[in-house]
N, C-alpha and C positions, 0 to 999 in steps of 0.2 A: 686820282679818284675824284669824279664829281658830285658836288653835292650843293644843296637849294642853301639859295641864300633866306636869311630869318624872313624875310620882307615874302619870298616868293613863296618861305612855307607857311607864314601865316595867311597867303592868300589862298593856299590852299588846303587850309585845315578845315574839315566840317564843323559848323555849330555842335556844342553838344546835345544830344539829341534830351529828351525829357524824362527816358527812363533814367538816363546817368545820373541829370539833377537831382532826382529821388532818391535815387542807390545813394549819392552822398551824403542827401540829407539823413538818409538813416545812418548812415554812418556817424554821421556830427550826433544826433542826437542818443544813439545806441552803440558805443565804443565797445560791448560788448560782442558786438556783431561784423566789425572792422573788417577779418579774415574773409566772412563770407559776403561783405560787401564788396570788398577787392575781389576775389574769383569773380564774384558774376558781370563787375567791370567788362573787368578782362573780356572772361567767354559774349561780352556784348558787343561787345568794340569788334571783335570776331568776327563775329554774326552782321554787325550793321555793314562791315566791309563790303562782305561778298552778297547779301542781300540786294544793295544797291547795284549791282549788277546781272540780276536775275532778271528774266521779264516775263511777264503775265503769262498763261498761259491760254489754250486755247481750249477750252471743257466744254464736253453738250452737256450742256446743262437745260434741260425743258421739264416742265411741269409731269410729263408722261413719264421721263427718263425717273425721274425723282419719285416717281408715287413706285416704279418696278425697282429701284433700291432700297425703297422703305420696305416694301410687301416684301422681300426675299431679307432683307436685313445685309444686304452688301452695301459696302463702302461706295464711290464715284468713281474717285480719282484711280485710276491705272497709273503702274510705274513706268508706262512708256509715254505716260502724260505729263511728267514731272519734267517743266524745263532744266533740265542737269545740264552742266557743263564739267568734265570728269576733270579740266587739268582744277574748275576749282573747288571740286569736292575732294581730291588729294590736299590740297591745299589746307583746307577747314577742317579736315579730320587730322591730319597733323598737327596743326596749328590750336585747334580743342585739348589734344593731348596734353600737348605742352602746355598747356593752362591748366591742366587737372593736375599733373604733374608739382610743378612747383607749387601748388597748392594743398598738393598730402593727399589730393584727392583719388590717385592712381597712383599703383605699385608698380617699382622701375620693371618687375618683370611682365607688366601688361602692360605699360607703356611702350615695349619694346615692341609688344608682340602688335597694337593699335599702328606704330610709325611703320613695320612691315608689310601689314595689310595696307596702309595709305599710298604705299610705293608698288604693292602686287597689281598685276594685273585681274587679280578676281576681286579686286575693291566693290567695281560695280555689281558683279554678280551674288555677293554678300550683301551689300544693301538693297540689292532686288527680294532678299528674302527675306532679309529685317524688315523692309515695308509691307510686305505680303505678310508676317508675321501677327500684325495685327488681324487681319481677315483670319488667320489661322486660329488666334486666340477665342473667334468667334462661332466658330466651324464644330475646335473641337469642345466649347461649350456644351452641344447639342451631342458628343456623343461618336463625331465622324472625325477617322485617328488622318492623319497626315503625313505625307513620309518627304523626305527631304525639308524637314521643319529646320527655320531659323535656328530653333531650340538646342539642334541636333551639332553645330558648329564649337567646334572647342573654342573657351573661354568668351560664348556667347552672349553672356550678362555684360561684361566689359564693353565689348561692340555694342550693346544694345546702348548703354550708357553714353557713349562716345556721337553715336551714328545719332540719335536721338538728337543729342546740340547740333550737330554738324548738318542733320538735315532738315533744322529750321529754317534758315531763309528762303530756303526753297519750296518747302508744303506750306510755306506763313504766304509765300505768295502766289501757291495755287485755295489756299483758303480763302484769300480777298475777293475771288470770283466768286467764289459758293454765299460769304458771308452777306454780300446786298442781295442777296436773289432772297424774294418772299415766299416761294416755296420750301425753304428750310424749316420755316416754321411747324411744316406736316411729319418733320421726323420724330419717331417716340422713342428710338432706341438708346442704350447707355451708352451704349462705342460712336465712336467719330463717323458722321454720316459723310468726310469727305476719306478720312487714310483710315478709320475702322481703328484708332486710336482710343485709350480709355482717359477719361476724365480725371486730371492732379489738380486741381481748383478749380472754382465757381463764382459766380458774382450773384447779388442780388440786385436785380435791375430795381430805376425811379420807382419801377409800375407794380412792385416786391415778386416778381419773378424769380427763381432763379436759372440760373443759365449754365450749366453745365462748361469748360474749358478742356480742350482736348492737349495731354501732355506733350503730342508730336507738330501740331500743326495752327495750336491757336484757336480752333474756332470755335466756335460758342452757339452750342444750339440749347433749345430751351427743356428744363426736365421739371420736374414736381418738387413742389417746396421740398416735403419732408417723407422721400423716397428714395430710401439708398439706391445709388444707380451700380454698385457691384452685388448685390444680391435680391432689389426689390422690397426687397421687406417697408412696406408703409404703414407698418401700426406705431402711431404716433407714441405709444409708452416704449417703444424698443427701441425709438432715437432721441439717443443723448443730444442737447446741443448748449454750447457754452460760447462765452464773446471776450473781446479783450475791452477792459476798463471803459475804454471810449466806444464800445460798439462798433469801430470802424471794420473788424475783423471776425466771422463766426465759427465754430469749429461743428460739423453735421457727424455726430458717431453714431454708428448701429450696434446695438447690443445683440445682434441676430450674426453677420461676420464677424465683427468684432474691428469693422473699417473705417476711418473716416478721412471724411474731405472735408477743408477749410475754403470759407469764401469770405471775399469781399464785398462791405454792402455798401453798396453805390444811390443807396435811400440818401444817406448824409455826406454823401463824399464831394468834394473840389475836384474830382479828376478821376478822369475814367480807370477802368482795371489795371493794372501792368503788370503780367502773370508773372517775370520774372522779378521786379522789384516787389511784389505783394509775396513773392514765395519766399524772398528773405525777410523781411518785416512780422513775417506770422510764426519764426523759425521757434520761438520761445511758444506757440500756441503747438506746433507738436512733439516739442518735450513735453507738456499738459497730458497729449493728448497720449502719448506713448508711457507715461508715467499713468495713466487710469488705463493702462491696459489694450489702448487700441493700436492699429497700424494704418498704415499707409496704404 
């Protein structure tokens, strides 16, 4: 068997990257939160692997293209626009698994059924639907039923969960094109103006913006301070909002669903967002927030 010598793997280890330095620092300072600083380690290291192997993609993206996604409220990105590579999203969904797994986070009998799917040949054709799933969620908002829905997929919450990590380096790096383009800034809508994704964090920008964070793909377009983006509702007495000691952290809850979203305020901050180290750092802000009644 061959194997690198110390000298040759530490020439080729990457730097750690700067969400990891965070993840640890929380760790160090919040031993409380050890287990779920280790998972997200993990599922990062994952993720930064096959990332850096992804390459840009090729999106029309024009000012015209953009004002006819906003006025109809569809997403961009198409899933034959997603630069995929199937041997390594077999790869990353396996590999997620097995992260959630030894973590408690996945039960052996849906981890079974996640490794089956990673090795079937309809991998691709279930994450065609889980992407379009979003568009779905928005579709049948308004009323119009759908048939062949993601939804419709036995043990489809699992997959959703799995596919979800597994297909971040990939929409993270068709997001990078959407996110310099100045036309973003004309979308109103709550879902992800690139995969039709719903908002799991926010930040408040220097300028006290806040900025909406899409759960599947990272990007960040801009919404109303204090307007729930899952039901609208903007009368300022029907949103709860609370902070953590330092302010670094806010929690936005509506008394009208009964939902909230946590953000990070980048008025005071040393460093920009980091959806997944900020989502473990705030994890005691939604026991708060689940203990007065609200959800996620």
């Amino acid at each position: 068997m061959v194997t690198d010598s110390p000298a040759r793997a530490a020439r080729g280890a990457r730097p750690e990257s700067r969400e990891a330095a965070e993840l640890r620092a929380i760790r160090s300072q919040h031993p409380q939160l050890q287990s779920a600083v280790d998972l997200h380690l993990e599922l990062l290291e994952v993720q930064r692997r096959i990332q850096g192997r992804v390459p840009l993609p090729v999106l029309e993206i024009t000012p015209d293209s953009i004002a006819r996604h906003q006025a109809s409220a569809t997403s961009i990105l198409r899933f034959e626009d997603i630069p995929l590579d199937l041997s390594d999203l077999r790869l990353i969904v396996r590999q997620i698994a097995d992260v959630l797994r030894r973590y408690g986070a996945l039960e052996e009998t849906d981890y079974q059924k996640v490794q089956a799917l990673g090795r079937d040949m309809r991998l691709l054709a279930v994450t065609g639907q889980w992407f379009r799933s979003g568009l779905e969620q928005q579709v049948a908002s308004v009323g119009v039923p759908m048939s062949g829905s993601f939804a419709e997929l036995e043990g489809h919450e699992v997959f959703d969960q799995v596919l979800t990590l597994s297909m971040r380096p990939f929409l993270s790096r068709c997001a990078e094109v959407l996110q310099r383009r100045p036309e973003l800034s004309s979308w109103t809508h709550a879902h992800c103006p690139l995969c039709s994704g719903q908002p799991d964090f926010s930040v408040i920008t220097p300028s006290a913006e806040r900025h909406l964070i899409c759960a599947r793909c990272e990007l960040r377009w801009k919404w109303e301070s204090l307007t729930c983006p899952y039901c609208r509702n903007s009368e300022r007495a029907k949103i709860t909002s609370f902070a953590t000691s330092d302010g670094q952290y806010r929690v936005y809850a509506c008394d009208v669903c009964r939902r909230y979203l946590k953000a990070y305020d980048g008025r005071r901050a040393s460093r920009p967002v980091m959806p997944m180290v900020d989502t473990v750092a705030t994890l005691p802000l939604d026991a708060a927030a689940i203990q007065r009644g609200y959800s996620s």
